[in-house]
C-alpha positions, 0 to 999 in steps of 0.5 A, spaced: 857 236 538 864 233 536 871 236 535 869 237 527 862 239 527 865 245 533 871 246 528 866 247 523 862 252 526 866 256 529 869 257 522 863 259 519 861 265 524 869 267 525 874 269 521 879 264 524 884 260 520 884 252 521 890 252 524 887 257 530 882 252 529 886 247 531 890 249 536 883 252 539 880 244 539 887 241 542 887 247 548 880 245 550 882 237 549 887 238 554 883 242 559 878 237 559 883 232 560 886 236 565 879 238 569 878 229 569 884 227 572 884 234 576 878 230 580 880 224 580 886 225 584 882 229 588 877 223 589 884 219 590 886 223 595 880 223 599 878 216 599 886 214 600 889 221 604 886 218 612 889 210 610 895 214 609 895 219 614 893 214 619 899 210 617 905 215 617 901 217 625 902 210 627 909 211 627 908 217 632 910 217 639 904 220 641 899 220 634 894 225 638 899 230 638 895 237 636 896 240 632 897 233 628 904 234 623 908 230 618 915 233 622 915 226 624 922 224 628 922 216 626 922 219 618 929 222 619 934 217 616 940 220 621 935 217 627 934 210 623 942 210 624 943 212 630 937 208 633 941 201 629 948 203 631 945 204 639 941 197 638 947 194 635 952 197 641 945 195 647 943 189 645 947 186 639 941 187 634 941 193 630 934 192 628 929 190 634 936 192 639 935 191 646 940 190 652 944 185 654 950 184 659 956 188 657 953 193 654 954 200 654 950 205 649 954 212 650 950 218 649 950 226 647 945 231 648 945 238 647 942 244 649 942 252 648 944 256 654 942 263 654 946 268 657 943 270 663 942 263 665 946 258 669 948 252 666 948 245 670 949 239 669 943 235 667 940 230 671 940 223 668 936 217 671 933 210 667 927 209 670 922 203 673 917 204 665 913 200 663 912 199 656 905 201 655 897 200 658 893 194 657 896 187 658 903 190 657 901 194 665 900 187 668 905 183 665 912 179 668 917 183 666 925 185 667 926 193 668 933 196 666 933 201 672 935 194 676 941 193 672 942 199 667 949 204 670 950 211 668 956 214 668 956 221 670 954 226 666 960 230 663 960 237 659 963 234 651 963 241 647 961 248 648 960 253 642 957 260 642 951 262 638 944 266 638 937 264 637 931 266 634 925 265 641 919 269 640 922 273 635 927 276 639 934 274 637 937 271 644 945 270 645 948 265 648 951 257 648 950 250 645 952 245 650 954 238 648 953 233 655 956 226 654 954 220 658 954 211 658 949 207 660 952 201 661 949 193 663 955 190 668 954 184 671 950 178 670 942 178 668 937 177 664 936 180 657 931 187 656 928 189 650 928 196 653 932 201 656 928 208 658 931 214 659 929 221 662 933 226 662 933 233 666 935 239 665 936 246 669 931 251 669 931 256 662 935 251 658 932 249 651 933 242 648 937 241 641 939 235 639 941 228 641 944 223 639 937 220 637 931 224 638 927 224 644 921 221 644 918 226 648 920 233 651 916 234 659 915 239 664 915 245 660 921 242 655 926 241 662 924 233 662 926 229 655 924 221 655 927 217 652 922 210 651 927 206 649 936 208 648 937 202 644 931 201 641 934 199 634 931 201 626 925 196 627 924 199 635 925 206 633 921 207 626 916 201 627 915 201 634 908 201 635 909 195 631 913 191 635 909 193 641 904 190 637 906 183 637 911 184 644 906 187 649 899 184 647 900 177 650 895 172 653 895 173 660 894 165 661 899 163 655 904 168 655 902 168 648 902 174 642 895 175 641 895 179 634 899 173 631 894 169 634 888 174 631 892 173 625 892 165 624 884 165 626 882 170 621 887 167 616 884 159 618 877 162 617 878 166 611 882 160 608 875 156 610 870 161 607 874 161 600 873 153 600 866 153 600 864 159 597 868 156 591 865 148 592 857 152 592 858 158 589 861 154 582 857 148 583 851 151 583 853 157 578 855 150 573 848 148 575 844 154 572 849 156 566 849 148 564 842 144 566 836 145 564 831 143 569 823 145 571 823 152 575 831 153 574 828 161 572 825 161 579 832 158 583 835 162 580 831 169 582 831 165 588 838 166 590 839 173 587 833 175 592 838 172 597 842 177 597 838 182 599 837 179 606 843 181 611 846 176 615 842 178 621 836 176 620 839 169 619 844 169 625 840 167 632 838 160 628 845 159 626 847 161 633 841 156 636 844 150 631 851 151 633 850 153 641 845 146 642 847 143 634 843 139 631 843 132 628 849 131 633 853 136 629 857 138 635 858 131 637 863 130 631 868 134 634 866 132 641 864 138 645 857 140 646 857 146 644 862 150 639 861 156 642 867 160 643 871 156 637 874 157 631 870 150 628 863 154 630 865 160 626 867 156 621 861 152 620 856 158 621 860 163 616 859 155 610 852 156 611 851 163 610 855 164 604 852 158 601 845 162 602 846 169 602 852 170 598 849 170 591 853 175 587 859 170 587 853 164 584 851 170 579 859 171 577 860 163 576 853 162 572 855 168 568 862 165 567 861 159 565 855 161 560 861 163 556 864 157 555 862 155 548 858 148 549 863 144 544 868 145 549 864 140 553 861 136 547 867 134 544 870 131 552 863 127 552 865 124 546 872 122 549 867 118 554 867 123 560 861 124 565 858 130 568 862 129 573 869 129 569 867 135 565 865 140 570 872 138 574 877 136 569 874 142 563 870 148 565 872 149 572 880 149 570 878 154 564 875 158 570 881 162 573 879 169 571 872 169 576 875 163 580 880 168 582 874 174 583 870 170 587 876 169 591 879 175 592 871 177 594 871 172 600 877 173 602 875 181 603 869 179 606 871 173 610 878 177 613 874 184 615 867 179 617 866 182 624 858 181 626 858 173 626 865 172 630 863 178 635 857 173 637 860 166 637 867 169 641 867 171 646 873 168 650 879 166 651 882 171 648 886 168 644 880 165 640 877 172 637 879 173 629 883 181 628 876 185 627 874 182 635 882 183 637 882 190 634 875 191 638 880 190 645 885 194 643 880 200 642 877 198 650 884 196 652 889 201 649 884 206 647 882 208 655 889 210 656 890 214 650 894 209 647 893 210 639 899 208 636 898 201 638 891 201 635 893 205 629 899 200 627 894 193 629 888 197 624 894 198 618 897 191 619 890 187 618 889 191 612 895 189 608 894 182 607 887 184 603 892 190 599 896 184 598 891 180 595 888 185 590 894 187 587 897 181 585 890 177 583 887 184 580 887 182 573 883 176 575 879 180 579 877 184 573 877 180 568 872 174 573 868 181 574 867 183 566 865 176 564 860 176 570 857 181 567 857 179 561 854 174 555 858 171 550 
C-alpha cells in the first residue's frame, strides 16, 4: 500500500485531519530513511571497521597489546614535533632522522615521586638493539651504542603534587631529568638510536620529551627504539622498517619494493592479455555470426566455473618442461622460479577461465549501434580497422571494468605464483612475500611489520577503484544489459 492509499485510509476510520495526516506520513518516511541507513552504516562498519582497525594497530609499537586501545601515542601531533625536531637535531632529516657525526639530541623525562620514596638519579644507557627479528636479526649493521655519549643525568625541575593511584590520593613531586646523547668523533651514519632509561624503585613514569615506546619491569625501565626517529620514523615506523629491515640477504636489496615491482609487472601483463582475449572474443560473439557461436559462447561461460585449480598441474608441466621449446625462447630450460613463468601461465588461465570479462565486452559492444561500423565500411575499412579504430575506442567504460578486475585479481593472485616461486626470495610477488613475513616475523610476535606490509598491498587496488569507478560501474551496467 502507498503513501495515498495509507492516508486515505487511516482518514476514513479516524478522526485525524489531513495535516496530522501529513505529518504522520513524513514521520514514517523519515524513520524508514532513518532504519535503512541505520543498517547501512552498521553494514559499512562491519565490512570497513577491522581495515581500520588494523590500520591504526600497525602504528603501534606493539599491535598485540591486551586489551587493545585506540590511545596510540604516534596520533598525538605534540610527539610528531618532537620526534622531527629530535630527527632533524640527530640526523639532520626531520622525517626519517637518523644519527650522524656531530649530533646531540637533548632529552627531558619526568617522573612523580612519592613522598616516602627516595628520589635517584635514573640510569641512562644506549643499548646494542637490533631493529627487529627476522632478516633484520641477521643483517650487517652499525650499532649507536659504538658511538653514541651520554652526558650525565642532571635534575631539570622539581614541583609538588598529588596523584590519584588506586583511588587513594598519594602526594609528592614531579621530577624533571635532563640529559644528551651525542655522536663526537667520526663514524658511519645510523638509522637509530635506542635508548633505555631506569629509574629507582617506587618512581612512576610521567612524560618525556617523546613518549616512550615501551615501559618495563614493573614501569622502572622506559625503552626508547629510536631517540631521534624523526615524523615518518616515529608515526610510520612500522613502514619504514617495512622497506629498511626486509632485505635480501644475498643482495642487500629491499624485499617489499622488490615483491611490489613483480606483483605490478605481473598484473600490468595480466591486463594486456586479458584485454587482447577478452575484447577480441567478446567482438567476435557480439559482431559475428558463425555456426555454433551459441554453444562457444555457454562454453566460455561454463569455464568460469572450473577454478584455477583443476588446471594448475598441465600449466605447472608445461612451464616446468615447456613444450614446443616454449622455454628455449627465453633461453632457460625451465621457468620455474621467474616472473616469465608467472606471467605465461596467469596469460592462459585468464584467457580460459576468465569468462566474466569476455561476457562484459560481448555485452558492451552488442550495445554499440551497428551503423557506427556500416557507415566505417563505406569509407573503406576492414574488419580489422573497424574493430581497432571504431569499437574498441568507444569502449572505455567496460575496458575500464574489466581493467580494474584483473588488476584486483592479478595483484591479490596467491595460489599460481605460490607454486611456480619459491626461491630467491626476491622473485615472490606481495601476496607470497606477505606470507614470509607472517613465518618470519610472525614467529616472534613481531605484527607491526605484518600489519603495515598487508595495508600497503591493499592501497594500490583502493587506489585504482576510486579514480576509474565511474568506469567501472558504467562498464558493469552495460554488461548487464542490452540496448
Amino acid at each position: 500500500m502507498d503513501d495515498a492509499a495509507a492516508l486515505q485510509s487511516i482518514q476514513a476510520t479516524t478522526r485525524y485531519t489531513s495535516e496530522e495526516m501529513r505529518a504522520w506520513v513524513a514521520r514514517r518516511r523519515w524513520a524508514l530513511a532513518g532504519i535503512i541507513y541505520t543498517i547501512m552504516i552498521a553494514a559499512a562498519i562491519v565490512f570497513v571497521g577491522p581495515l581500520l582497525f588494523s590500520a591504526l594497530s600497525s602504528l603501534k609499537t606493539n599491535p598485540l597489546e591486551y586489551p587493545p586501545g585506540l590511545n596510540i601515542p604516534q596520533l598525538y601531533p605534540s610527539n610528531w614535533i618532537a620526534a622531527a625536531r629530535l630527527g632533524r637535531l640527530g640526523g639532520g632529516n626531520p622525517l626519517l632522522g637518523g644519527f650522524k657525526p656531530g649530533a646531540r639530541i637533548p632529552f627531558r623525562i619526568t617522573y612523580f615521586v612519592p613522598e616516602d620514596v627516595s628520589a635517584e638519579l635514573p640510569e641512562v644507557i644506549v643499548p646494542r638493539r637490533r631493529p627487529g627479528a627476522g632478516l633484520g636479526a641477521v643483517m650487517k649493521i652499525d650499532y649507536a651504542a659504538d658511538y653514541a655519549h651520554v652526558s650525565p643525568v642532571m635534575e631539570a625541575e622539581r614541583a609538588p603534587s598529588a596523584i590519584s593511584i588506586d583511588g587513594e590520593r598519594v602526594r609528592g613531586e614531579y621530577i624533571t631529568y635532563s640529559f644528551t646523547v651525542s655522536y663526537p668523533g667520526e663514524g658511519p651514519p645510523i638509522d637509530r638510536v635506542p635508548v633505555d632509561i631506569t629509574s629507582s624503585p617506587g618512581v612512576i613514569y610521567v612524560s618525556s620529551t617523546l613518549t616512550a615506546s615501551r615501559i618495563e619491569r614493573l614501569g622502572r625501565v622506559a625503552s626508547y627504539d629510536n631517540l631521534a626517529p624523526g615524523f615518518f620514523g616515529y608515526v610510520f615506523r612500522n613502514y619504514v622498517r617495512v622497506f629498511k629491515e626486509a632485505r635480501s640477504v644475498s643482495t642487500g636489496k629491499s624485499l617489499f619494493f622488490s615483491w611490489t615491482l613483480n606483483s605490478g609487472l605481473y598484473a600490468i601483463a595480466r591486463i594486456i592479455t586479458n584485454l587482447l582475449f577478452a575484447t577480441m572474443a567478446g567482438y567476435a560473439l557480439a559482431r559475428f555470426n558463425f555456426r555454433g557461436k551459441t554453444f562457444i559462447f555457454m562454453l566460455v561461460l561454463f569455464s568460469q566455473m572450473v577454478p584455477g585449480q583443476v588446471t594448475f598441474i598441465s600449466n605447472y608441466l608445461v612451464i616446468r618442461d615447456g613444450i614446443f621449446g616454449l622455454t628455449r625462447l627465453f633461453g632457460v630450460r625451465s621457468l620455474l622460479n621467474s616472473l616469465w613463468g608467472v606471467i605465461i601461465g596467469g596469460a592462459g588461465s585468464s584467457a580460459m577461465i576468465e569468462a566474466s570479462k569476455v561476457f562484459i565486452m560481448k555485452q558492451f559492444f552488442e550495445s554499440i549501434p551497428r551503423e557506427v561500423e556500416e557507415a566505417a565500411m563505406i569509407d573503406g575499412t576492414t574488419q580489422l580497422q573497424r574493430y581497432w579504430r571504431v569499437v574498441f575506442p568507444m569502449a572505455r567504460p567496460a575496458l575500464g571494468a574489466v581493467t580494474i578486475l584483473t588488476f584486483q585479481g592479478a595483484w591479490n593472485d596467491f595460489f599460481w605464483p605460490l607454486v611456480v616461486l619459491t626461491s630467491p626470495e626476491d622473485i615472490k610477488t606481495l601476496p607470497i612475500g606477505l606470507l614470509s613475513f607472517r613465518q618470519t616475523y610472525g614467529a616472534a610476535g613481531d605484527w607491526g611489520l605484518i600489519l603495515s606490509g598487508a595495508i600497503l598491498s591493499a592501497i594500490p587496488v583502493i587506489i585504482i577503484f576510486f579514480v576509474f569507478q565511474k568506469y567501472f560501474l558504467e562498464g558493469v551496467s552495460f554488461g548487464g544489459s542490452k540496448k
